[in-house]
LOBA-16573 format. One record per residue (C-alpha): x, y, z; residue in one letter. Coordinates in Angstrom, 2 decimals. Layout:
+---------+---------+---------+------+
:    east :   north :      up : resn :
+---------+---------+---------+------+
:       X :       Y :       Z :    a :
...
+---------+---------+---------+------+
This chain:
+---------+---------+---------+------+
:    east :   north :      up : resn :
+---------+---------+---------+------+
:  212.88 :    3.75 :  136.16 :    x :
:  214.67 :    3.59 :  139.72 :    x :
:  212.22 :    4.57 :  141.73 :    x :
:  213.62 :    2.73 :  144.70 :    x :
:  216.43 :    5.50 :  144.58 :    x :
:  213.89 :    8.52 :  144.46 :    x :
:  212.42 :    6.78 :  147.56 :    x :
:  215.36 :    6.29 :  149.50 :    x :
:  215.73 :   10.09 :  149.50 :    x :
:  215.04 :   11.49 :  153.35 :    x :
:  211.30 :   12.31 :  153.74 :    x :
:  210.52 :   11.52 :  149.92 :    x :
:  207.01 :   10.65 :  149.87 :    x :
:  206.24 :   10.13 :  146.05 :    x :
:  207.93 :    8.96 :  142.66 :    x :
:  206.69 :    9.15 :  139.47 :    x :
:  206.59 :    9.25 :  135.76 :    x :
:  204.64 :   11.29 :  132.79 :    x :
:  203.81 :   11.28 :  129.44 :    x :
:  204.62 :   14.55 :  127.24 :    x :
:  201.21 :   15.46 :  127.70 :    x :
:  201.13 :   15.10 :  131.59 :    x :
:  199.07 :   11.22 :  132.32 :    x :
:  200.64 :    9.97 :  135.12 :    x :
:  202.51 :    6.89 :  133.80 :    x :
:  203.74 :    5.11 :  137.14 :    x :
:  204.52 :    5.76 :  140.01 :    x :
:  205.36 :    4.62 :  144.26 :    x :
:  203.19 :    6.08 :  147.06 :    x :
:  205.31 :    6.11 :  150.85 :    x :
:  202.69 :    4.26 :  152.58 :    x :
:  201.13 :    6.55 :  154.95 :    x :
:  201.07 :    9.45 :  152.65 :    x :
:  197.88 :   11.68 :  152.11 :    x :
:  199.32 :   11.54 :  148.04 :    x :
:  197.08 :    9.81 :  146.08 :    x :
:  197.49 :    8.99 :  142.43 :    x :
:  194.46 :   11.55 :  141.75 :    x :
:  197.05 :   14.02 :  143.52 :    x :
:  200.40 :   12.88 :  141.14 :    x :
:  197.94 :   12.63 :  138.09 :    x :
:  197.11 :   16.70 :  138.47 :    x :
:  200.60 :   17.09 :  139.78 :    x :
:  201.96 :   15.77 :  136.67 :    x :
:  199.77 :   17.77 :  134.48 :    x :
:  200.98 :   20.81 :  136.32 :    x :
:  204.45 :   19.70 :  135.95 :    x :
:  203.98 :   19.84 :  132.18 :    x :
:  202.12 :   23.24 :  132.10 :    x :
:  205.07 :   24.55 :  134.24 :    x :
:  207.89 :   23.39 :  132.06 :    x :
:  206.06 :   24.75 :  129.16 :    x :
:  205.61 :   28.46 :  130.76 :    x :
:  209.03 :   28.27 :  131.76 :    x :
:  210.43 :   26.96 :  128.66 :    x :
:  208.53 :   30.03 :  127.09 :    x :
:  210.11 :   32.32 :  129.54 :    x :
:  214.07 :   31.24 :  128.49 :    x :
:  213.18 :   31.70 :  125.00 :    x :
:  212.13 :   34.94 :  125.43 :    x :
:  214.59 :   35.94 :  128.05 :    x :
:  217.44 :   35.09 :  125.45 :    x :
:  215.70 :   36.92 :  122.59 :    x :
:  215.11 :   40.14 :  124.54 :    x :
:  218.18 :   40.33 :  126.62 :    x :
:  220.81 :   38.44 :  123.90 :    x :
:  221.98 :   36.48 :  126.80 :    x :
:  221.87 :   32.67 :  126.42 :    x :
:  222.36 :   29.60 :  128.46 :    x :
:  218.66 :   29.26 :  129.43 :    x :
:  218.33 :   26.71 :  127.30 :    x :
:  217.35 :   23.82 :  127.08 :    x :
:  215.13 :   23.61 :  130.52 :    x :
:  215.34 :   20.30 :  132.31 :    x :
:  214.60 :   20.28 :  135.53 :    x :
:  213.23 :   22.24 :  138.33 :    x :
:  211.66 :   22.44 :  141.72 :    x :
:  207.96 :   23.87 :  142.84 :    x :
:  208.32 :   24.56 :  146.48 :    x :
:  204.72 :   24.09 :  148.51 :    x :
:  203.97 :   24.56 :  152.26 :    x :
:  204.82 :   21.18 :  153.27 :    x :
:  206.73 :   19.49 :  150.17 :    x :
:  208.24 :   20.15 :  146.99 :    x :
:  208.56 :   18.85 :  143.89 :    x :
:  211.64 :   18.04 :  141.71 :    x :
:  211.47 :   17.09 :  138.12 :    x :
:  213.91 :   16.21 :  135.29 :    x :
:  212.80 :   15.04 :  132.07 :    x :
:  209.35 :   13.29 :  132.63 :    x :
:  210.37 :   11.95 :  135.94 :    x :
:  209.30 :   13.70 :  139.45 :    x :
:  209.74 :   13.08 :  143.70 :    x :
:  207.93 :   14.70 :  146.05 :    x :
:  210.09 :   15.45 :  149.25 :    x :
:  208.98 :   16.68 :  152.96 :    x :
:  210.19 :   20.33 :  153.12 :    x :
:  211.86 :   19.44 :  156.34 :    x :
:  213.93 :   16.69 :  155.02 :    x :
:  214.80 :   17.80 :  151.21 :    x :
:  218.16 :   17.90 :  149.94 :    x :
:  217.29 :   19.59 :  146.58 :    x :
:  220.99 :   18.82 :  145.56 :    x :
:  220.43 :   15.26 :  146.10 :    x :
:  216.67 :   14.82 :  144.69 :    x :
:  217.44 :   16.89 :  141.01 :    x :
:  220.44 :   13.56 :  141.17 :    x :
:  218.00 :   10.61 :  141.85 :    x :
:  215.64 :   11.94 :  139.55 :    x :
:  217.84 :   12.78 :  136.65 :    x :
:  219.52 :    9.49 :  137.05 :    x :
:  215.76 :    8.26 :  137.12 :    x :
+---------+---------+---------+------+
């Protein structure tokens, strides 16, 4: 895991890793940050409920509407007040809102 590359990323404040069933695995805290690993534990779980609903969501998006493409789900981002969130695979960085560069976090992570 290259964590040192999620953490390069401007105002990233967390990296981390999870099982299938959402236990935080590892992970690097920006020292300074309010983050605990309590906080990436439940953020992990979340993660996993989130990719689940949304995996659920494509498959019936393509069955209803015969349009495909939705699938398979990989990443994605939860936007909060302050920072986000972007995952790919089992592998997540939390960014500052005011310094994210989506674009560039979904790379570091999937490279993860």
């Amino acid at each position: 895991m290259n964590f040192d590359k999620m953490m390069d990323l401007p105002g990233a404040l967390a990296a981390f890793t999870y099982s299938d069933k959402g236990e935080l695995q590892s992970h690097v805290l920006r020292e300074g940050t309010e983050l605990t690993p309590q906080v990436l534990d439940l953020l992990a779980r979340s993660c996993v409920a989130n990719q689940a609903i949304a995996s659920m969501e494509a498959i019936g998006w393509e069955a209803v509407t015969g349009q495909t493409g939705f699938q398979p789900l990989k990443g994605f981002s939860v936007v909060g007040l302050e920072w986000s969130v972007v995952v790919n695979g089992n592998c997540g960085v939390v960014v500052r809102n005011r310094d994210i560069d989506y674009e560039a976090s979904f790379k570091a992570v999937q490279a993860g």
